[in-house]
C-alpha positions in Angstrom: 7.2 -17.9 26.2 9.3 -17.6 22.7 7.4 -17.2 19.3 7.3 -20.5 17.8 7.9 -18.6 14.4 11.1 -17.4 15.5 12.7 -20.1 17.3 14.4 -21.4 14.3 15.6 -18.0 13.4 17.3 -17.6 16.9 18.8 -21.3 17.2 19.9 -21.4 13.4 17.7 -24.5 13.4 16.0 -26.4 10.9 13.8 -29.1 11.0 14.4 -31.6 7.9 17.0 -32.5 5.5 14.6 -31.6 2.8 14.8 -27.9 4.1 18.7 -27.5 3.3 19.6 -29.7 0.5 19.0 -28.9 -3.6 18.1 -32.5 -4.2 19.3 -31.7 -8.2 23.0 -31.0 -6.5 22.8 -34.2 -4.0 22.0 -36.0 -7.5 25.0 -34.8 -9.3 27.4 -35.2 -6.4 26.1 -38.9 -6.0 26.3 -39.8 -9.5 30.2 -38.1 -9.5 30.9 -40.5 -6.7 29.7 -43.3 -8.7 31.7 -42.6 -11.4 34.5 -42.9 -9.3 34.3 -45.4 -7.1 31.5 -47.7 -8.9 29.9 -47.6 -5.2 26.1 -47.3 -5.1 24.6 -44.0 -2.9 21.3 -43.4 -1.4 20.4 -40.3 0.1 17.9 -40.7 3.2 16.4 -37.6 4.8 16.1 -38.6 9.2 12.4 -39.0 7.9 13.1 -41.9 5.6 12.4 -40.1 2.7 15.0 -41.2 -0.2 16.5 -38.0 -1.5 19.0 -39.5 -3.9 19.5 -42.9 -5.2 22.2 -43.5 -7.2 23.1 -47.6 -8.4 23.8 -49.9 -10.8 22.3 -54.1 -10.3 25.0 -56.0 -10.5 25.6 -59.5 -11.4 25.2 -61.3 -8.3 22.1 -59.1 -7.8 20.5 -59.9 -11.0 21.3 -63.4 -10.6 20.3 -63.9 -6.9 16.5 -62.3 -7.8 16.7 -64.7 -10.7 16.0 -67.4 -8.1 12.5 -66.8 -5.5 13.8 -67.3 -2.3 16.8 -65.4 -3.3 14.6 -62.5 -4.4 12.9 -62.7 -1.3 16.4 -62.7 1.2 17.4 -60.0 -1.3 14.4 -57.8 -0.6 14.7 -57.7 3.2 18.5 -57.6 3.7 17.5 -54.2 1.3 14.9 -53.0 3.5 16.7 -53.5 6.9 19.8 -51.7 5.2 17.4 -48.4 4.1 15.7 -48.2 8.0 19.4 -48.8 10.2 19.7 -45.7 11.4 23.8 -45.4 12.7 24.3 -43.3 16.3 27.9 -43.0 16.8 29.6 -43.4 13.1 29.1 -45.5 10.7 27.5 -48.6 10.9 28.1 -51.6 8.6 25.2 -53.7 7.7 25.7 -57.3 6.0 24.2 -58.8 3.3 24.0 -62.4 2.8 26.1 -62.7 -0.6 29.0 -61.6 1.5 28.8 -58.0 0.3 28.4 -55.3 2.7 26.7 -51.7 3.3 28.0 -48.7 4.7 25.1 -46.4 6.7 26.7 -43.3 7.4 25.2 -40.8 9.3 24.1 -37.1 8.1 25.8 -35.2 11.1 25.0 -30.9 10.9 25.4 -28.7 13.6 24.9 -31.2 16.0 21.6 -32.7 14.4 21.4 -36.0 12.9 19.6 -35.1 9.5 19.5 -37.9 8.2 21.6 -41.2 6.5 24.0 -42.4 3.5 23.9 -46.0 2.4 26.8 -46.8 0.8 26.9 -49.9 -1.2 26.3 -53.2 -1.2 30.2 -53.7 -2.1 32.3 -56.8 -1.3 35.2 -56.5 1.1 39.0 -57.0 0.2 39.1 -59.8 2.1 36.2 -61.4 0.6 37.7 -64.8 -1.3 35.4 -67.8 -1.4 31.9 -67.8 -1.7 29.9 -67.3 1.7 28.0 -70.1 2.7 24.9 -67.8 3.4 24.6 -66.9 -0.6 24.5 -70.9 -1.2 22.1 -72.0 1.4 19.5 -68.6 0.2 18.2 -71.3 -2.2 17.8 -74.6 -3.0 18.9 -73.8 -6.6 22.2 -71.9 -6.3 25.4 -73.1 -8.3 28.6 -72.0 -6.4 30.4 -71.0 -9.5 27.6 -69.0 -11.3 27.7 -67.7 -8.0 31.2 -67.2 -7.2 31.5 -65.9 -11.0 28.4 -63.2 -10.4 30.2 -62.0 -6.8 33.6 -61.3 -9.0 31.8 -58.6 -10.6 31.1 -56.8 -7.4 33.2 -54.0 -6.5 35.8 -55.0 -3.7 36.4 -52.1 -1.4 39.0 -52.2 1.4 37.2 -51.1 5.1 39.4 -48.1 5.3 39.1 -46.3 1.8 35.5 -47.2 2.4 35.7 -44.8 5.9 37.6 -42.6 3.3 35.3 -42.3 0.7 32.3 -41.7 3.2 34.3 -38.9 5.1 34.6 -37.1 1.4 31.3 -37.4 0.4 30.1 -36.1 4.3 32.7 -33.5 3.6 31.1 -32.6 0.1 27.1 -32.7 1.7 28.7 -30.5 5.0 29.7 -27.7 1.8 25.7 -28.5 0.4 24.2 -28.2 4.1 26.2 -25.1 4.9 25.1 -23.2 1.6 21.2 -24.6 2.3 21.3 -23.4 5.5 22.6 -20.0 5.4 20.1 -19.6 2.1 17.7 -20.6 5.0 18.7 -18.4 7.4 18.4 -15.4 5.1 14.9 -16.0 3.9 13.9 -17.1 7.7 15.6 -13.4 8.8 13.9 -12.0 5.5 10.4 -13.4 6.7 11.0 -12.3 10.0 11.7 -9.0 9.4 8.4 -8.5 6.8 6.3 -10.2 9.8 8.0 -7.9 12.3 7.3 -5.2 9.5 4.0 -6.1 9.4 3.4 -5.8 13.0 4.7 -2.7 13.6 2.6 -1.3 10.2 -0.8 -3.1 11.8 -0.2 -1.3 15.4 0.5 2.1 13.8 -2.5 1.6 11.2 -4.7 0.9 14.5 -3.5 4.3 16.4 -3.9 6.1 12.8 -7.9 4.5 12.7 -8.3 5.2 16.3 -7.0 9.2 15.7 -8.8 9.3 12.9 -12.0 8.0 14.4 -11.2 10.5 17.1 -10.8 12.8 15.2 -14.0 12.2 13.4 -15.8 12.6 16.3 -14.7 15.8 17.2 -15.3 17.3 13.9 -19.0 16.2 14.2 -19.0 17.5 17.5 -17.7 20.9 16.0 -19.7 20.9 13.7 -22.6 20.0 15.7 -21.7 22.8 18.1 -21.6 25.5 15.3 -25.0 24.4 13.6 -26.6 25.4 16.8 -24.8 27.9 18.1 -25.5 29.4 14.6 -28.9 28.9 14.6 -29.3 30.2 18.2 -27.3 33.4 17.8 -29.8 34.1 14.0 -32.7 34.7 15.8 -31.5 37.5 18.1 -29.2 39.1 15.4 -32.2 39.5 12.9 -34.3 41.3 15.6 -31.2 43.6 16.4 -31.0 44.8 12.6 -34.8 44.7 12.4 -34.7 47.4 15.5 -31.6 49.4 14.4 -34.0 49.5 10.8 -36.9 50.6 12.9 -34.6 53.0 15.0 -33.3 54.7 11.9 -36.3 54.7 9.9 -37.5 57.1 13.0 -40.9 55.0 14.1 -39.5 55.3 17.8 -39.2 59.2 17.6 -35.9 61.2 15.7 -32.9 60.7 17.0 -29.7 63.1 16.7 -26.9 62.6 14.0 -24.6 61.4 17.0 -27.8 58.9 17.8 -28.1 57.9 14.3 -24.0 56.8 13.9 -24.7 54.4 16.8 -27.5 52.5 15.5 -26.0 52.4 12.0 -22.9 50.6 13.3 -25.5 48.5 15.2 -26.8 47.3 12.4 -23.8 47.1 10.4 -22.0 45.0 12.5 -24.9 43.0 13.3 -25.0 42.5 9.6 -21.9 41.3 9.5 -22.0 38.8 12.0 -25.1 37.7 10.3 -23.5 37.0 7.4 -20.7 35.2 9.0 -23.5 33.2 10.6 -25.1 31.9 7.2 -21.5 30.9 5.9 -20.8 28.4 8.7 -24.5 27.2 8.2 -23.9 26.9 4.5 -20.6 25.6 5.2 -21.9 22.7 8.0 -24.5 21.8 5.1 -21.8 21.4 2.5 -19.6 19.6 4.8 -22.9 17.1 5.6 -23.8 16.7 1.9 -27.4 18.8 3.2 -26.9 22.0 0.8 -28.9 21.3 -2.1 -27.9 22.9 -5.5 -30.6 23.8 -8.1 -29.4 23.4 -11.9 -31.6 25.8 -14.6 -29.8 27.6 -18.0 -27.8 30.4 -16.6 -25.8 32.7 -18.8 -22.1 33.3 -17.4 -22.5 37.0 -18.8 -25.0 38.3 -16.7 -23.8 36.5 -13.6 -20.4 38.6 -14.5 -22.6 41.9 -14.5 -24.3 40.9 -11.2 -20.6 40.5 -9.7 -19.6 43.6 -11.0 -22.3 45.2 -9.9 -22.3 44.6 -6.4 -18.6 45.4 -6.1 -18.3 48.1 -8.1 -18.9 51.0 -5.4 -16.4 49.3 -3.2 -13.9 48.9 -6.2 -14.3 53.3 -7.0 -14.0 53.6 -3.2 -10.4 52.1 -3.8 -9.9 54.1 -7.3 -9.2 50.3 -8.8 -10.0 49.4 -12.7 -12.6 46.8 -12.6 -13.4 44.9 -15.8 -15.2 42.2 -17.1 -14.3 40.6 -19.8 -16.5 37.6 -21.6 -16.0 36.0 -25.0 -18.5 35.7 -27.5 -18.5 32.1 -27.4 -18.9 31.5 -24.0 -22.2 29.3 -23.8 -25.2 29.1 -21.6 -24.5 26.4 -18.5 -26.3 24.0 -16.0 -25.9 25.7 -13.2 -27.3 27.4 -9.4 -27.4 30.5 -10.6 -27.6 31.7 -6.8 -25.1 29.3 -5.8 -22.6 30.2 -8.9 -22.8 34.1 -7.4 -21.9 33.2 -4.4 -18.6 31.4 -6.0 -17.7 34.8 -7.7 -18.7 36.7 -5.2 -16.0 35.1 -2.7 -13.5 35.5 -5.4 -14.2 38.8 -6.6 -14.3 40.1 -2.4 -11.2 38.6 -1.7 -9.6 40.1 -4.9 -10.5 43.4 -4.2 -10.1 43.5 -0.4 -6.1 42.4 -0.8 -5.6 44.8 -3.8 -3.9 47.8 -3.3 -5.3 51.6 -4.2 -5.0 52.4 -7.8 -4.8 48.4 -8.7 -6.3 45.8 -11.3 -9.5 43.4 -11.1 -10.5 41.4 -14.2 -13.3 38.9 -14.1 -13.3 36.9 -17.3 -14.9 34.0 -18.5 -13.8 31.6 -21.9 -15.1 28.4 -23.2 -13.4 25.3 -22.8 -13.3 21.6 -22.1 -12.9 19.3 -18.9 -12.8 15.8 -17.9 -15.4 14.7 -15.3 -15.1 11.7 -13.0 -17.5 11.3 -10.3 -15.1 9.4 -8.1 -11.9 11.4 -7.9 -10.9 8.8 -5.3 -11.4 5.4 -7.5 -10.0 7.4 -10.2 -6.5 5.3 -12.0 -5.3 8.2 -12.6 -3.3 10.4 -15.9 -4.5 7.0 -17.7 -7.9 6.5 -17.0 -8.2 10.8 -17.5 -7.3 9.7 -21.5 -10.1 7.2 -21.5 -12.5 9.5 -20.9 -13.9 12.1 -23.6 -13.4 16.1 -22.5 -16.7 17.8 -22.0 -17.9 21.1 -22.9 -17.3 23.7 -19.7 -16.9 27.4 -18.7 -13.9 28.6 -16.8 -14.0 31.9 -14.6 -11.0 33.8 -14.2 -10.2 36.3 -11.3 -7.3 38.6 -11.2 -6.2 40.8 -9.5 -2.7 42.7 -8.9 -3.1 42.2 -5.2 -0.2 40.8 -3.0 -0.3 37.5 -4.1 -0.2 34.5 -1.7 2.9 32.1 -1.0 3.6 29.3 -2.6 3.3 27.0 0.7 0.3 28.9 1.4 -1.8 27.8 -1.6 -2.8 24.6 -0.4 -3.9 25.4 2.5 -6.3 28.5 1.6 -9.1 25.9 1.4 -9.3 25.3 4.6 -12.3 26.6 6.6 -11.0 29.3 8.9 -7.6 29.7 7.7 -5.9 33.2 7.1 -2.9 33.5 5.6 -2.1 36.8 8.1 -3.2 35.0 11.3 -1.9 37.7 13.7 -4.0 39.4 16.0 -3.0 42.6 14.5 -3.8 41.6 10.5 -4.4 44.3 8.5 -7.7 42.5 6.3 -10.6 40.9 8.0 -12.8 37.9 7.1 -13.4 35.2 9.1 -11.4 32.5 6.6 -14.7 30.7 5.2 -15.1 32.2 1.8 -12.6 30.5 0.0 -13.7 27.0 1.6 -17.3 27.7 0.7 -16.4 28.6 -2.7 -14.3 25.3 -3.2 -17.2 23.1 -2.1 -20.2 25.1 -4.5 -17.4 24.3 -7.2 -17.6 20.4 -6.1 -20.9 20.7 -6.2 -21.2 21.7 -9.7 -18.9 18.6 -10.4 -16.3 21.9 -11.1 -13.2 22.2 -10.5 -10.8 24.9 -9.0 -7.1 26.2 -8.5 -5.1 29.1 -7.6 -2.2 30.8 -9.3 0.0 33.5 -7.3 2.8 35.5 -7.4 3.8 37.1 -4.5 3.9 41.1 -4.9 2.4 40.5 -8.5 -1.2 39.0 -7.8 -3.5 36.1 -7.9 -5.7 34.5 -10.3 -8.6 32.0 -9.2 -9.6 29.6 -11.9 -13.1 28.1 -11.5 -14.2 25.5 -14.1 -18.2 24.8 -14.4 -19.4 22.2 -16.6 -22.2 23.0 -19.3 -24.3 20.0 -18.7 -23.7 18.3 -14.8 -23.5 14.5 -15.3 -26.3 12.7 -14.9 -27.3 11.3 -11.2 -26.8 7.7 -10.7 
């Protein structure tokens, strides 16, 4: 069964008159016709509705409705004239002064659209006054009456037909126009619906992937919050009996003994940790990891990073600095949580920097802009409506490799490694840098990368000094 919305498209149909025609340019062709011929037009749509009327009253008109039974006759022999509607060519209607109307019908593409009354005008061989107009009423006079029909135009049947060919010839030109104006905005619609269609089917498959998809990432993440928690409990009695082993309570043990347990316990420690990432990952991705705001100062937290990594950094003969301006305020922030940020950082830039390189932490005062709902946000304009707010930035730098430039967005992303091989040269499990973004969110921070490959990387970490307040 064909779409009803289409089937005018695909049949270069259309329903009414009123859909093709500018009624302002069947106004002015009428009124040019009069001009010409002094014949009266109306326009009728194959509804009856009058789309052009064009006429002057004449004489015998005027003096005919003077009279009330004339006015009466006059009135119907009108009305039956308006509602003829002509089959085959035109079809002349009389009137009872003698005069006559020409119904013409509105022929387009094989559809009868509607009707063109042309008239009333007398005929050529019109000479005495028809005995119809003098009987209408009791109080006709034959020469006011023959005097009133003089002043109707006289028309010959012929350049009558003539007349009515040109002006169907002149609406065929109007129809033509209408319809193809028709066609194009009926293609035009067409197309947008079709458009439309298509754009509704491929937002349903994009929902239903994306709930899918949804799905599966709870599931994962489900999956790795238990598997997590199971694999804790045994791990932390391994290291607790590699301690106990080492510390000798189960007897001495030889230097070759003493190796094995250490790298029982170190690699049990490192599993451990990888462990408590994905649990602090799973709680960031679930909203669940709670951050605790007190007065922290962005000077020692620098100390504490450079503390921890300063054996690892000599180990690699690197120059390790901190650097901190005098400026640089007190923050709102988790002082635990904000460690962990640098931490991450401060790991990654020394594990990918080579022997004999640089590592600078620094941090400077600045400004930022907070918004609370990145996603609502209007954008570069709505950032100028809001007032900058006091912050701390973090720098990390280091003369490392540096990372690619189609890399860089996707370093986030929990797991990712930018050597993925199975023969890398650096480990890590790819969660630091996508714990460290989501602290930063946390803080209501914010965070980017700049690299150069061969030259190094610097991580930018921006923490506000006062969070905004909850709604």
């Amino acid at each position: 069964m064909s779409d009803p919305n289409t089937a005018d498209l695909h049949h270069g149909e259309i329903a009414n008159l009123e859909d093709l025609i500018d009624r302002e340019s069947l106004r002015e062709v009428c009124r040019s016709f009069f001009d010409l011929f002094g014949l009266s037009i109306r326009v009728f749509s194959a509804r009856g509705a009058l789309l052009a009327n064009v006429h002057e009253e004449r004489s015998v008109c005027r003096y005919v409705n003077s009279l009330p039974d004339g006015k009466r006759a006059c009135a119907s022999t009108v009305g039956e004239a308006q509602v003829v509607v002509p089959t085959e060519g035109t079809v002349v209607h009389p009137c009872f002064t003698g005069a006559v109307y020409h119904v013409v019908p509105i022929v387009y593409d094989d559809r009868q659209l509607g009707r063109i009354v042309l008239g009333p005008f007398v005929p050529s061989e019109l000479e005495d006054v028809p005995e119809p107009l003098l009987k209408v009423d009791p109080a006709v006079e034959h020469e006011r009456a023959a005097a009133a029909l003089r002043d109707m135009p006289r028309v010959r049947e012929e350049t009558a037909e003539r007349i009515a060919d040109h002006l169907r010839g002149v609406l065929d030109l109007i129809l033509f126009s209408g319809h193809r104006a028709h066609l194009t905005s009926a293609m035009h619609l067409a197309t947008v619906r079709e458009n439309y269609r298509e754009l509704a089917e491929k937002n349903a498959r994009l929902q239903e992937a994306y709930d899918k998809l949804k799905e599966l990432d709870r599931l994962k993440s489900n999956f790795l919050a238990t598997v997590s928690h199971e694999l804790r409990t045994p791990l932390t009695s391994i290291i607790g009996y590699s301690e106990m082993l080492q510390a000798g309570i189960a007897g001495d043990m030889s230097e070759e003994q003493n190796s094995f347990v250490e790298t029982i316990r170190t690699k049990g420690e490192l599993l451990l940790s990888l462990i408590t990432s994905l649990l602090d990952l799973n709680k960031l991705e679930r909203g669940q990891l709670s951050v605790e705001h007190e007065q922290v100062d962005p000077r020692a937290v620098l100390a504490e990073v450079k503390e921890t990594y300063l054996p690892e950094a000599e180990k690699k003969k690197l120059v390790f600095e901190v650097e901190c301006d005098d400026q640089v305020p007190f923050i709102q922030a988790d002082p635990v949580r904000l460690r962990q940020i640098l931490i991450n950082l401060a790991g990654n830039a020394i594990k990918f920097t080579p022997d004999g390189g640089t590592v600078k932490l620094v941090a400077i005062s600045t400004e930022m802009t907070l918004n609370e709902d990145d996603e609502d946000d209007d954008g570069f304009g709505a950032a100028l409506m809001m007032a900058p707010e006091p912050a701390v930035e973090f720098q990390v730098h280091d003369t490392g490799m540096g990372i690619a430039e189609a890399e860089i967005t996707k370093i986030f992303d929990a797991f990712y490694q930018v050597d993925g091989s199975s023969t890398r040269e650096f480990g890590g499990a790819g969660l630091g840098l996508a714990i460290a973004r989501n602290l930063v969110d946390a803080h209501h921070g914010a965070m980017r990368v700049e690299s150069e490959l061969e030259k190094g990387t610097t991580f930018f970490v921006t923490i506000p000094e006062t969070p905004p307040e909850p709604e």
